[in-house]
ROSETI-653592 format. One record per residue (C-alpha): residue number from 1; y, z, x. Coordinates in steps of 0.02 Angstrom, whole numbers, plus 32768, in hexadecimal, padded with zeros to 4 digits. Layout:
<pts>
{NUM,{Y,Z,X}}
...
</pts>
This chain:
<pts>
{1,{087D,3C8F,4D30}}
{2,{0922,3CE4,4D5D}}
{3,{0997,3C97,4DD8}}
{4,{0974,3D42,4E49}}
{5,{08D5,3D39,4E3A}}
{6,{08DC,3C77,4E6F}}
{7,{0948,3CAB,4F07}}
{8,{08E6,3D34,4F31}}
{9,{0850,3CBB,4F3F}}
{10,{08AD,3C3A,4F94}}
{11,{08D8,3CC1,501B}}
{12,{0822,3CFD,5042}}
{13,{07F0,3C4C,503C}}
{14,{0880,3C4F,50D4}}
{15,{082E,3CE6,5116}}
{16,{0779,3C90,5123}}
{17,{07B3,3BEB,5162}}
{18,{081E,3C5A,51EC}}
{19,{077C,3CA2,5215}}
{20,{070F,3BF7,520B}}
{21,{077B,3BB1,5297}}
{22,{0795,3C3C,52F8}}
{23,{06F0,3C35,5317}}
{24,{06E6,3B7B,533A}}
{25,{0768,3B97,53B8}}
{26,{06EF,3C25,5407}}
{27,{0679,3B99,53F3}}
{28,{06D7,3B2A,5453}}
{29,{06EC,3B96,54DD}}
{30,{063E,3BC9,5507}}
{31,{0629,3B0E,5502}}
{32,{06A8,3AEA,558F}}
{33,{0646,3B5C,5616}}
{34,{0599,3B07,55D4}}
{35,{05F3,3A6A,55EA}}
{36,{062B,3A93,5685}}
{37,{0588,3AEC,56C4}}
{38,{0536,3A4E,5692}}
{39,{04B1,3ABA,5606}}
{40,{0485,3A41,55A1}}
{41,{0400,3A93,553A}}
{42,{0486,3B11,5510}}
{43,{04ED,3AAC,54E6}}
{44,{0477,3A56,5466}}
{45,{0452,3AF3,5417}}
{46,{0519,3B19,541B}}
{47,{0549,3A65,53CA}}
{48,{04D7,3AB5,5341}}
{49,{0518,3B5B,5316}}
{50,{05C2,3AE0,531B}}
{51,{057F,3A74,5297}}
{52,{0553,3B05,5216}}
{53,{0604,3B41,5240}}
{54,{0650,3A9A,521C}}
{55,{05EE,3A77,5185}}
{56,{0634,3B26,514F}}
{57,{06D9,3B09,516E}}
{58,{06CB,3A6D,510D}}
{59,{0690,3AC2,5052}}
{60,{072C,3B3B,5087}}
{61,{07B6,3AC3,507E}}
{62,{0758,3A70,4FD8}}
{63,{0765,3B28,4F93}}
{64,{0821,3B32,4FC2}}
{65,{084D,3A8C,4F7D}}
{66,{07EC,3ABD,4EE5}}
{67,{0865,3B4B,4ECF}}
{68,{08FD,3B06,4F11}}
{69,{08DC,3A85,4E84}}
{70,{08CF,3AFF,4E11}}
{71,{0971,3B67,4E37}}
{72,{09BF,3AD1,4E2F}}
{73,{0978,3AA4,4D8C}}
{74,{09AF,3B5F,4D56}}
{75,{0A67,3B60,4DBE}}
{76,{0A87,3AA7,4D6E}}
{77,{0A8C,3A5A,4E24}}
{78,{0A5A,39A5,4E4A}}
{79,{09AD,39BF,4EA0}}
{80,{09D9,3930,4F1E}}
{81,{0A72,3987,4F6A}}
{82,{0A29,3A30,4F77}}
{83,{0A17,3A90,501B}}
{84,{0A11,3B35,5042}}
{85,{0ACC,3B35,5079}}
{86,{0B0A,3AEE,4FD9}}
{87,{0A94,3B68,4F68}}
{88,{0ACE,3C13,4FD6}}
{89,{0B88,3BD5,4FB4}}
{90,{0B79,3BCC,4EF3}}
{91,{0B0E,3C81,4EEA}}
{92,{0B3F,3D25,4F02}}
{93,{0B67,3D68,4FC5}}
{94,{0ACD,3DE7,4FB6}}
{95,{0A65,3D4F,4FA1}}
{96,{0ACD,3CC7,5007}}
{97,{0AA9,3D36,5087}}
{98,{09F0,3D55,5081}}
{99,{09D2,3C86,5068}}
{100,{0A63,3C5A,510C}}
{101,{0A00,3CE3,516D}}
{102,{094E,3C90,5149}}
{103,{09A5,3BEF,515F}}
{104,{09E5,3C09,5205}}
{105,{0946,3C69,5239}}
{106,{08E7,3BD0,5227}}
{107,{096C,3B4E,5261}}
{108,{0954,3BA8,5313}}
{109,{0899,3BA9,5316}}
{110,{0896,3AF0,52F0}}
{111,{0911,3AC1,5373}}
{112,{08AE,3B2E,53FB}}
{113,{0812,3AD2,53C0}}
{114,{0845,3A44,53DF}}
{115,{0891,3A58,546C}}
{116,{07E9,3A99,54B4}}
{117,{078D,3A03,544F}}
{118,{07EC,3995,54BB}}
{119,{07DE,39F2,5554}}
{120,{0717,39F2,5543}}
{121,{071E,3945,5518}}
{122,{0780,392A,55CC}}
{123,{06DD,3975,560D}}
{124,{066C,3920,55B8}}
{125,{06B9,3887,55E7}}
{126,{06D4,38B0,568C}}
{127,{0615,38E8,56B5}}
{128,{05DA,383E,5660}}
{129,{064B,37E0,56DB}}
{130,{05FF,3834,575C}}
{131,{0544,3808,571B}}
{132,{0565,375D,5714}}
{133,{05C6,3762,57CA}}
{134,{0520,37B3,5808}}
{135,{04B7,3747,57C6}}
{136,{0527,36AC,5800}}
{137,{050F,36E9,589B}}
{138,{0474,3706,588B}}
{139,{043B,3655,584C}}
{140,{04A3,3608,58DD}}
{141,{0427,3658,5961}}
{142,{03A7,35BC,5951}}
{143,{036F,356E,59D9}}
{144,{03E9,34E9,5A42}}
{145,{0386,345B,5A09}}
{146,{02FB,340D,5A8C}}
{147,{02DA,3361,5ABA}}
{148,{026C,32CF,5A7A}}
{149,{01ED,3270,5AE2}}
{150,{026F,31F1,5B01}}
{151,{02E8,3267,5B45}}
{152,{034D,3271,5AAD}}
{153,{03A6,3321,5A7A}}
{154,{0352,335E,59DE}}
{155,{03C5,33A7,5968}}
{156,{0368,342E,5910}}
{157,{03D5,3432,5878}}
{158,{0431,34EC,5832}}
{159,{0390,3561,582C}}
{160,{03B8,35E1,57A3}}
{161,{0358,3693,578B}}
{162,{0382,3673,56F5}}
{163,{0381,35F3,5681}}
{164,{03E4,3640,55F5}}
{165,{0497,36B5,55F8}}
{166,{0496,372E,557E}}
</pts>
C-alpha cells in the first residue's frame, strides 16, 4: 500500500476513535445525573452501552497501531519511537495536518473523559460513604443493653442489619 493511502487510513482511523470517545464522554455525562439522581437501573443499562463502546475503542487503537506499524515499516521509522507527532513531522503539511488535527481532536476528548471519569468516581465514592454512614448509624440503634437476674448490665454486643458490607 502507498504511504497516502496508509495516512489516509491512519487519519479516518483518527476520525472513528474521535467519534468512539466522544461518545464515551456523552456517556459519561448522562452517567453523572444518574449518579447523582441515584438511578441505578439506568445506570446498569448505561455501564453497558459503555462497555460495547470501550470494547470498540479498543479494536480501534489495534487498527491504528496496525497501520502506524506499517507506515513505519514503509517511511523506514523505528516502530517503537513512532507517534503521531513524529510521523506528521516527517510527511507532507497536507497530511501533517489532517493526522495533528485527528490527534488533537482526540487528545481533548480523552482529557474531558477523564476528567468526568474521575468526577463520577467522586460520586460514586461519595454515595457509598454515605451507605455505609447510614447503615452505621443504623446498626448503632440496638437496644442499651438490659440487666441480668443478678442485677448485672447485659451488654448486648454490636447488633448489625447486616452481616456483610458490600
Amino acid at each position: 500500500m502507498s504511504i497516502e493511502r496508509i495516512i489516509n487510513s491512519l487519519a479516518e482511523i483518527l476520525e472513528e476513535e474521535f467519534k468512539v470517545y466522544s461518545g464515551l464522554l456523552e456517556i459519561a455525562k448522562k452517567k453523572k445525573q444518574i449518579i447523582v439522581d441515584g438511578k441505578v437501573k439506568e445506570l446498569e443499562q448505561l455501564v453497558k452501552v459503555e462497555q460495547t463502546c470501550i470494547i470498540h475503542a479498543g479494536k480501534l487503537e489495534r487498527q491504528r497501531e496496525d497501520i502506524v506499524a506499517e507506515l513505519c515499516k514503509e517511511m523506514g521509522i523505528d516502530c517503537n519511537d513512532a507517534t503521531i507527532s513524529g510521523i506528521s513531522n516527517k510527511i507532507g503539511r497536507e497530511y501533517s495536518e489532517k493526522l495533528e488535527k485527528g490527534r488533537q481532536n482526540l487528545i481533548k476528548t480523552i482529557e474531558s473523559l477523564k476528567t468526568e471519569n474521575a468526577l463520577n468516581a467522586r460520586l460514586i465514592k461519595n454515595s457509598l460513604d454515605y451507605i455505609d454512614f447510614s447503615l452505621n448509624l443504623m446498626a448503632s440503634l440496638g437496644s442499651d443493653g438490659s440487666y441480668l437476674k443478678s442485677g448485672e448490665v447485659n451488654e448486648p454486643g454490636k447488633r448489625n442489619i447486616l452481616d456483610l458490607k458490600l
